[in-house]
Biotite code that builds the C-alpha atoms (Angstrom):
import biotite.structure as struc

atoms = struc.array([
    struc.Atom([36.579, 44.539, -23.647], chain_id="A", res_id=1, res_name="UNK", atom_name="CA", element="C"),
    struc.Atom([34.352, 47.471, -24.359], chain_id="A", res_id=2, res_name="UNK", atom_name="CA", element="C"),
    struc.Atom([32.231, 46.942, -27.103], chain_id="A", res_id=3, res_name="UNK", atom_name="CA", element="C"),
    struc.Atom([32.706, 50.227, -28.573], chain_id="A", res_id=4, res_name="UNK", atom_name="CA", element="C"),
    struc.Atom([36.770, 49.767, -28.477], chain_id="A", res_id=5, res_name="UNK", atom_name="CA", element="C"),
    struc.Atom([36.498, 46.521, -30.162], chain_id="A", res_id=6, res_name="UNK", atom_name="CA", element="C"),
    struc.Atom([34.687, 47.750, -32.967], chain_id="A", res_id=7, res_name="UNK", atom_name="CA", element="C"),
    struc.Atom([37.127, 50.585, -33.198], chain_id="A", res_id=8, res_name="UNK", atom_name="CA", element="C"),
    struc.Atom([39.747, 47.780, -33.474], chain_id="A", res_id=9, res_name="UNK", atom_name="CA", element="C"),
    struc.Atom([38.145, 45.556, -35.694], chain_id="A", res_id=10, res_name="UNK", atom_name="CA", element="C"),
    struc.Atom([37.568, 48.465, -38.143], chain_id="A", res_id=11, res_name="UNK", atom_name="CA", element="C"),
    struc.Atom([41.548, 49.211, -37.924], chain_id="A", res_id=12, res_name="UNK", atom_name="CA", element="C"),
    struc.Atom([42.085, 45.770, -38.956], chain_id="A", res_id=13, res_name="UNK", atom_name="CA", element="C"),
    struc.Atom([39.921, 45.205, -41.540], chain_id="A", res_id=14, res_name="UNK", atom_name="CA", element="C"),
    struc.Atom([41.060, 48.811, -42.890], chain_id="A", res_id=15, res_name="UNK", atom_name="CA", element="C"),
    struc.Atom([44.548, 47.185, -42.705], chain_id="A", res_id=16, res_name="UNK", atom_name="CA", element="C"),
    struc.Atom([43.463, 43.665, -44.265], chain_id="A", res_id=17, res_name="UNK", atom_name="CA", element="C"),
    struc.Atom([42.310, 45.446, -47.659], chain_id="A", res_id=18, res_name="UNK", atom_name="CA", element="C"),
    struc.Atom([45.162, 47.453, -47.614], chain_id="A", res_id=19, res_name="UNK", atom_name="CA", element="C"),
    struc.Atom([47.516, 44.455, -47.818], chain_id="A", res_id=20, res_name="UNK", atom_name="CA", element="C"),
    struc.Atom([45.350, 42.667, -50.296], chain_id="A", res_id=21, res_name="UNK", atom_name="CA", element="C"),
    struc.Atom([45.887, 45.929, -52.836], chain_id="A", res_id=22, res_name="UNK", atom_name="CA", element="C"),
    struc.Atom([49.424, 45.358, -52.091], chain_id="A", res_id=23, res_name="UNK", atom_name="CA", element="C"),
    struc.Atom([49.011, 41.580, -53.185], chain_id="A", res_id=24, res_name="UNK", atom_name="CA", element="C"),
    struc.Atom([49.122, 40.321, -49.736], chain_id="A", res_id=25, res_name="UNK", atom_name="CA", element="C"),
    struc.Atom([46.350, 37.986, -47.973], chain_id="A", res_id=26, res_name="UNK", atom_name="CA", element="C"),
    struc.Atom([45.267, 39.098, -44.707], chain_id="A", res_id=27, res_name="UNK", atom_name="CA", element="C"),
    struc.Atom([43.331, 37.102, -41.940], chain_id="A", res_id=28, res_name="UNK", atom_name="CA", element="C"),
    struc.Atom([41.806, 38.084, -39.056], chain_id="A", res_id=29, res_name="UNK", atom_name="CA", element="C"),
    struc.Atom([41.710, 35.560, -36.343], chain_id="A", res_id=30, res_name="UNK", atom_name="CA", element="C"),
    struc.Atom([40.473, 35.993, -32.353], chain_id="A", res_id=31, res_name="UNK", atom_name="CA", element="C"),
    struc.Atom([41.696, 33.190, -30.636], chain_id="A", res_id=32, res_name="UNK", atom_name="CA", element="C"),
    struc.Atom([44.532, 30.885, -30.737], chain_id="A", res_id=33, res_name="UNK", atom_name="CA", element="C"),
    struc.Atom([42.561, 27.530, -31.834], chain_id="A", res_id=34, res_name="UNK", atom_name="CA", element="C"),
    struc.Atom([41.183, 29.791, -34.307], chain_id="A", res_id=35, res_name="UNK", atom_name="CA", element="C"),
    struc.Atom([44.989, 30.634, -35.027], chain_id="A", res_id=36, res_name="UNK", atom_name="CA", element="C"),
    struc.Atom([46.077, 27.016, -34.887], chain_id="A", res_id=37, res_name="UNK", atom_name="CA", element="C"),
    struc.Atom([43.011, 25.955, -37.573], chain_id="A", res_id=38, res_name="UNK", atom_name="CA", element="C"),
    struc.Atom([43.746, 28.740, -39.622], chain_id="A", res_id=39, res_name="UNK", atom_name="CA", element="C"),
    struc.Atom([47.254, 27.555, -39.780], chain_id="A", res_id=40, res_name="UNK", atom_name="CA", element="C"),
    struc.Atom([46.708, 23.819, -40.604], chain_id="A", res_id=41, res_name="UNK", atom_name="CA", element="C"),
    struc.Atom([44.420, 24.777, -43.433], chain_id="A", res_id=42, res_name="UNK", atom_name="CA", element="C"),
    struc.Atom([47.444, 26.322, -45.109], chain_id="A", res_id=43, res_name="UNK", atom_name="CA", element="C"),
    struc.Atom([49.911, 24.352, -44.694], chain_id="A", res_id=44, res_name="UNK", atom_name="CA", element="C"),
    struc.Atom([47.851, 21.275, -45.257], chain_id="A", res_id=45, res_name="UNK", atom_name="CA", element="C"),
    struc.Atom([49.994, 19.644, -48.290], chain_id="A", res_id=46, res_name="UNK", atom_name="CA", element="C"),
    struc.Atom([53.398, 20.883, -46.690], chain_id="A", res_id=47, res_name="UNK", atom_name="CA", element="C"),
    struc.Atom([56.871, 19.405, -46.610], chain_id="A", res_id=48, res_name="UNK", atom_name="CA", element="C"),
    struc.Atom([59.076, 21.664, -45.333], chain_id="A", res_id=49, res_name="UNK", atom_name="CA", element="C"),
    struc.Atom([58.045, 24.391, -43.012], chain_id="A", res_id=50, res_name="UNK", atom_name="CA", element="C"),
    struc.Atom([60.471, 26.869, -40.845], chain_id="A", res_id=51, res_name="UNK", atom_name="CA", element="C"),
    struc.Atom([60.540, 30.250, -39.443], chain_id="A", res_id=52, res_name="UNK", atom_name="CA", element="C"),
    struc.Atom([62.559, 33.224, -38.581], chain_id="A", res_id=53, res_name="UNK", atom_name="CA", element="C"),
    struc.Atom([63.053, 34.250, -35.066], chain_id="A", res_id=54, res_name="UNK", atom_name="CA", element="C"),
    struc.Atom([60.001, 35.822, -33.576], chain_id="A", res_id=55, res_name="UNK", atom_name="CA", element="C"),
    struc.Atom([58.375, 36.399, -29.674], chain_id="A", res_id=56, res_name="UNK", atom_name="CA", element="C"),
    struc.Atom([55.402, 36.792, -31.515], chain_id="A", res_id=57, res_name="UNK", atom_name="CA", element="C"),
    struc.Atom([55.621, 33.248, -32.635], chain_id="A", res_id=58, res_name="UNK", atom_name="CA", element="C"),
    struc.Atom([56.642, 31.707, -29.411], chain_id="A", res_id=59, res_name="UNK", atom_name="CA", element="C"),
    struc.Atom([54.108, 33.460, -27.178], chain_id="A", res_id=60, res_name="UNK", atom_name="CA", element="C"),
    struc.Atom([50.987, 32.598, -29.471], chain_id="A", res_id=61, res_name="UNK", atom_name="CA", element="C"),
    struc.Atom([51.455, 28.938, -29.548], chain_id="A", res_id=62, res_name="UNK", atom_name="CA", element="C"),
    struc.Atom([52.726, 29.051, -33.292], chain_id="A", res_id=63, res_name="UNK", atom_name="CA", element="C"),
    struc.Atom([56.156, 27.418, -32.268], chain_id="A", res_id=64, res_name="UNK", atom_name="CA", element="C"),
    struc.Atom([54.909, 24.721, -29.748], chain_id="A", res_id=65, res_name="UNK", atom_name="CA", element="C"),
    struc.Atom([51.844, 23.696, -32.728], chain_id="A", res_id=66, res_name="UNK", atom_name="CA", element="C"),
    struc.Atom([54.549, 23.633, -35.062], chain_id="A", res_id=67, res_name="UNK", atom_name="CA", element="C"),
    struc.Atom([57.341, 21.068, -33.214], chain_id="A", res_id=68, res_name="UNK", atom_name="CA", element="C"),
    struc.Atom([53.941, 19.051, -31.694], chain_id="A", res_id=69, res_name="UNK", atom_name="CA", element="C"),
    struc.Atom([51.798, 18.692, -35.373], chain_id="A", res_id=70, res_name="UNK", atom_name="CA", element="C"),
    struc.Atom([55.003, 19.161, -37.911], chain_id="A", res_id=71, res_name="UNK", atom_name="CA", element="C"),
    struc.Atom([57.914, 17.515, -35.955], chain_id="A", res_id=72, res_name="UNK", atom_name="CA", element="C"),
    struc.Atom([59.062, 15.426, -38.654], chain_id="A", res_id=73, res_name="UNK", atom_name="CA", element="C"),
    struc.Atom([58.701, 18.571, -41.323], chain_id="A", res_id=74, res_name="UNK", atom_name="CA", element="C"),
    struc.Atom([59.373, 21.660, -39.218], chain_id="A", res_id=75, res_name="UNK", atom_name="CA", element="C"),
    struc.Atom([63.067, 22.856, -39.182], chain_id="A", res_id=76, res_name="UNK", atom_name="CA", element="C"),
    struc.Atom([62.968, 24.894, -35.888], chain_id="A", res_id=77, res_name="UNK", atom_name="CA", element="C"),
    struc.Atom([66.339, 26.178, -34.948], chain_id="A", res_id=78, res_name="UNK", atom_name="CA", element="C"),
    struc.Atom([66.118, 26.057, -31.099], chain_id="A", res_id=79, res_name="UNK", atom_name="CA", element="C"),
    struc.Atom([66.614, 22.188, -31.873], chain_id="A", res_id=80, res_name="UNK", atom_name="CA", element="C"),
    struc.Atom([69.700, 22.660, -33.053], chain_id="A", res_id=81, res_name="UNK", atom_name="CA", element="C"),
    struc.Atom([72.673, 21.734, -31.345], chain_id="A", res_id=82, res_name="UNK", atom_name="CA", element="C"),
    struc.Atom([75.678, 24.048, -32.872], chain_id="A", res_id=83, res_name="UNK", atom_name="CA", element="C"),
    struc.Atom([75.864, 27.088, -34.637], chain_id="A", res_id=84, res_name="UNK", atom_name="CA", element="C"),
    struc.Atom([76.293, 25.051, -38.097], chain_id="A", res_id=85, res_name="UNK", atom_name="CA", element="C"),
    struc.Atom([72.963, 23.296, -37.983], chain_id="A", res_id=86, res_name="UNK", atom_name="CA", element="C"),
    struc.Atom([71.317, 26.838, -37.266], chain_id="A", res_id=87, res_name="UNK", atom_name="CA", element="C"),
    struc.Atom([72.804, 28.275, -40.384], chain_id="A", res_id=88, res_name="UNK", atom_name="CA", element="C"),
    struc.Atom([71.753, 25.235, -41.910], chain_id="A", res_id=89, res_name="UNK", atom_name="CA", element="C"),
    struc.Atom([68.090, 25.437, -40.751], chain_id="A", res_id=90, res_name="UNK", atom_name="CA", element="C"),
    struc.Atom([68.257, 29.266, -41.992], chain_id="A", res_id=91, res_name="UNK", atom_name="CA", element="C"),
    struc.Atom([69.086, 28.491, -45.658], chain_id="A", res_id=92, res_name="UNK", atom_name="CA", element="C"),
    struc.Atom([66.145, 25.482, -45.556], chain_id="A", res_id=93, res_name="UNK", atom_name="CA", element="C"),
    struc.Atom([63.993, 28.744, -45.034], chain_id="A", res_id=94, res_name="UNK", atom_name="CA", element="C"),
    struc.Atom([64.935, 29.237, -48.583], chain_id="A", res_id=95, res_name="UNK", atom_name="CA", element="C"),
    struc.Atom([63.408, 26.094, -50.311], chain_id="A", res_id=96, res_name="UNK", atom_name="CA", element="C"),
    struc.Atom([60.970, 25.614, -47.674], chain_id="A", res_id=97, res_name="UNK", atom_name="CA", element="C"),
    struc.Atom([57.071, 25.300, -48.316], chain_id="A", res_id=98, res_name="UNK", atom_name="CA", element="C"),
    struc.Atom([56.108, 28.200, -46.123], chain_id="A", res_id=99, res_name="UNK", atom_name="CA", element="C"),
    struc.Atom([58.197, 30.151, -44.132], chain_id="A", res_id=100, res_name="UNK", atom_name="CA", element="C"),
    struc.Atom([56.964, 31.588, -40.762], chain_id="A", res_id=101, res_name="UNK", atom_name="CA", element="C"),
    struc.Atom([57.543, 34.970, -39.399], chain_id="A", res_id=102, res_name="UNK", atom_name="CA", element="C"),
    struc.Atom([56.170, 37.860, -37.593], chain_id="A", res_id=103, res_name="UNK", atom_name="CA", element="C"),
    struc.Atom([56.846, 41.487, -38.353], chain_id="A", res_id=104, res_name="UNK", atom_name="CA", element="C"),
    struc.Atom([58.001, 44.835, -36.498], chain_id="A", res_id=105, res_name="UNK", atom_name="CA", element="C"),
    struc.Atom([55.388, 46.064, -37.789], chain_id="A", res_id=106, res_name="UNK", atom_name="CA", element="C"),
    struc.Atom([52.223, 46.896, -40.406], chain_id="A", res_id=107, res_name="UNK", atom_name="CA", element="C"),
    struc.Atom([50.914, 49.922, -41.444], chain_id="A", res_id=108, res_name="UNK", atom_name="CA", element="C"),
    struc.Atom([47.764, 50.673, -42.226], chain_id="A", res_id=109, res_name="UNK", atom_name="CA", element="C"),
    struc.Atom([48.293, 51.634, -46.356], chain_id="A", res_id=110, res_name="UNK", atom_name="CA", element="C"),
    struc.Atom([49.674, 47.595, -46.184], chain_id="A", res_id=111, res_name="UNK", atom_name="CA", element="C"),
    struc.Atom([52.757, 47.751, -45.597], chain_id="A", res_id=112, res_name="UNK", atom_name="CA", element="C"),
    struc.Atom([55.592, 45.790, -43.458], chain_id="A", res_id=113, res_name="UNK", atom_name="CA", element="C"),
    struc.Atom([58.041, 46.885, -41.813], chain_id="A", res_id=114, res_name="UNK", atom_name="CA", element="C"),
    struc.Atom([60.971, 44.389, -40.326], chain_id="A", res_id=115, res_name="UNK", atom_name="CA", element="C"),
    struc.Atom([64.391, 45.083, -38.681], chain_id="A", res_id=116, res_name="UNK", atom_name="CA", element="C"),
    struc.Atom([66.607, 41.650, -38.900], chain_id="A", res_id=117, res_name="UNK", atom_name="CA", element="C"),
    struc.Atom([69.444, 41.020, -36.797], chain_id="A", res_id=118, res_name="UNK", atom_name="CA", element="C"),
    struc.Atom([70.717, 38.497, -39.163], chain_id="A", res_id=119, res_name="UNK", atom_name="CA", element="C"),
    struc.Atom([69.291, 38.821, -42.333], chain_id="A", res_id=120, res_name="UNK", atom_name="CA", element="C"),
    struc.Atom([67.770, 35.843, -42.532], chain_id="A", res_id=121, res_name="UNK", atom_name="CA", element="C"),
    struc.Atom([63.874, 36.542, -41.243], chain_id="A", res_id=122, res_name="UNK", atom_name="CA", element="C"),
    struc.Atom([63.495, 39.202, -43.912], chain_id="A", res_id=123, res_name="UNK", atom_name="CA", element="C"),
    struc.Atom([65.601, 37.647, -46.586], chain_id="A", res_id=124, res_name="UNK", atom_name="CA", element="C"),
    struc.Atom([63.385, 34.444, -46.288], chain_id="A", res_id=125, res_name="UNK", atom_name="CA", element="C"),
    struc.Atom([60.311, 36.828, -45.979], chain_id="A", res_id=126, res_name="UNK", atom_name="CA", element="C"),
    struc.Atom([60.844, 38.969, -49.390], chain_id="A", res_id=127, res_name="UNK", atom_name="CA", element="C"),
    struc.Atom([62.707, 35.247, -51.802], chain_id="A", res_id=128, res_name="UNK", atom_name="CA", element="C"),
    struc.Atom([62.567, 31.952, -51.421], chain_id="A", res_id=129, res_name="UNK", atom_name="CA", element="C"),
    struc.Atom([59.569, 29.887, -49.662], chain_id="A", res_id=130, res_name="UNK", atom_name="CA", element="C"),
    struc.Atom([56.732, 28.728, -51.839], chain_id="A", res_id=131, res_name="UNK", atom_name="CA", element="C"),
    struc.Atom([54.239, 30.781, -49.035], chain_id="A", res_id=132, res_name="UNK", atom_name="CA", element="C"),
    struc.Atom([55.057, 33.229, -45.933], chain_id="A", res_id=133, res_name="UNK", atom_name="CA", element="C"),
    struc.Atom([52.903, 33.658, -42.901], chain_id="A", res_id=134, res_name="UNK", atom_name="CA", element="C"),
    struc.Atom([53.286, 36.620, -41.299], chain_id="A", res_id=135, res_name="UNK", atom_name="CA", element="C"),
    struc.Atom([51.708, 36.202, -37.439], chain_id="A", res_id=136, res_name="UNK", atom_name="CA", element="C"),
    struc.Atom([51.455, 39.753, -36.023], chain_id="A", res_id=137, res_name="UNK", atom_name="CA", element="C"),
    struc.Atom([48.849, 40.757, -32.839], chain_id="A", res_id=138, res_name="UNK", atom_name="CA", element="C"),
    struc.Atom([46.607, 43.995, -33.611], chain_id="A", res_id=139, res_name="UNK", atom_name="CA", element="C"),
    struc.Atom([49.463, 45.736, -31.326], chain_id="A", res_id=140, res_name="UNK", atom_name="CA", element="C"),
    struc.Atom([51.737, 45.637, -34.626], chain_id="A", res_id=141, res_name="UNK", atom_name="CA", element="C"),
    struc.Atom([49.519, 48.272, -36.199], chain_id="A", res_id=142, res_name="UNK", atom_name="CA", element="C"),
    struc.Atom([50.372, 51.619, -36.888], chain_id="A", res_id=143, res_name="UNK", atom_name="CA", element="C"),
    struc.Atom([49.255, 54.226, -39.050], chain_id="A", res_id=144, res_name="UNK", atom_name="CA", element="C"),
    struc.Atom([52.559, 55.434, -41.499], chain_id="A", res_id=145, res_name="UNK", atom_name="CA", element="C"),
    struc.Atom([56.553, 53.738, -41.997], chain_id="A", res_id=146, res_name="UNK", atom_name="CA", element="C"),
    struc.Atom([57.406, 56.737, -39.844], chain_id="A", res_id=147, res_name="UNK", atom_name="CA", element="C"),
    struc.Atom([55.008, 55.535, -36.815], chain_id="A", res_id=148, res_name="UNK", atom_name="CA", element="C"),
    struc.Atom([56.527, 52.166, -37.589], chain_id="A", res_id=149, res_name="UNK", atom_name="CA", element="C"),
    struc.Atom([60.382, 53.580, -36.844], chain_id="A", res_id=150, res_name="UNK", atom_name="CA", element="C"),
    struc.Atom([59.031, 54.923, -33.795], chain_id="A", res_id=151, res_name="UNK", atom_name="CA", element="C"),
    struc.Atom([57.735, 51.813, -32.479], chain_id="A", res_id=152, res_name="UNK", atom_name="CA", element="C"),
    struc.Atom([60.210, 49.918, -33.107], chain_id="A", res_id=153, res_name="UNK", atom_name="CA", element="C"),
    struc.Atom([62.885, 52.090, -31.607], chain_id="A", res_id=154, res_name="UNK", atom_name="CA", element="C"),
    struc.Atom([60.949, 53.159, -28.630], chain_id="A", res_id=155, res_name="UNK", atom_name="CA", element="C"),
    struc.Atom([61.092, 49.714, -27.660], chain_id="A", res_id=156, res_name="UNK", atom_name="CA", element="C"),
    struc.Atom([64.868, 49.812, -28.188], chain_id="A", res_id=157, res_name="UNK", atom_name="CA", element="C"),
    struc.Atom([66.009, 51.477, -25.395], chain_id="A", res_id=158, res_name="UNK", atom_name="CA", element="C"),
])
């Protein structure tokens, strides 16, 4: 990558980690996946119970797979579940979990999230509940306002 576009890009997200820390959110900035994965285990170190809401974002950085590999015996993932009772059951563990994993539609740069939930139960578990929420979401997921947020969510839509 251009050095000149990644510094444009690094500046966006650092503009957008301070902006969730004044909204009483912590914001990392990782740029690799075993930096990901480390990041991860150092916050979930003393954990229990760990599941997470639905998320592509999730499943295509590795987040899922570390998850059912390192956590098997304490993460609740719902794609091991066998009917659509033990899925509702895995969704209300979200609620009493440890952490709770999830990505987001997206984040704005003033620090803000914006999610769209099928079922409820990702941004439910997100805003009550779990001890601590990780939110995984790529640079991609940035966007300058709520109304830029709307629109790339629903261009994506259709």
């Amino acid at each position: 990558m251009d050095n000149n576009l990644q510094k444009i890009i690094d500046l966006r997200v650092e503009k957008t980690i301070k902006a969730l820390e004044k909204n009483l959110m912590k914001g990392y900035y990782v740029k690799s996946q075993s930096e990901l994965m480390t990041l991860i285990d150092s916050l979930i170190a003393d954990d229990k119970l760990i599941t997470a809401g639905g998320s592509m974002t999730l499943a295509e950085t590795g987040v899922i797979a570390h998850l059912n590999e390192k956590y098997s015996g304490i993460f609740a993932d719902r794609a091991n579940c066998n009917s659509p009772e033990e899925v509702e059951e895995v969704f209300r563990k979200a609620f009493i979990s440890d952490t709770f994993f999830a990505s987001t539609n997206a984040v704005t740069e003033n620090g803000e999230l914006y999610n769209v939930d099928g079922n409820s139960n990702r941004v439910a578990a997100i805003c009550f509940g779990p001890k601590s929420v990780i939110i995984v979401a790529g640079r991609n997921k940035i966007v300058r306002s709520l109304d830029d947020a709307i629109i790339l969510i629903f261009s994506f839509s259709f």
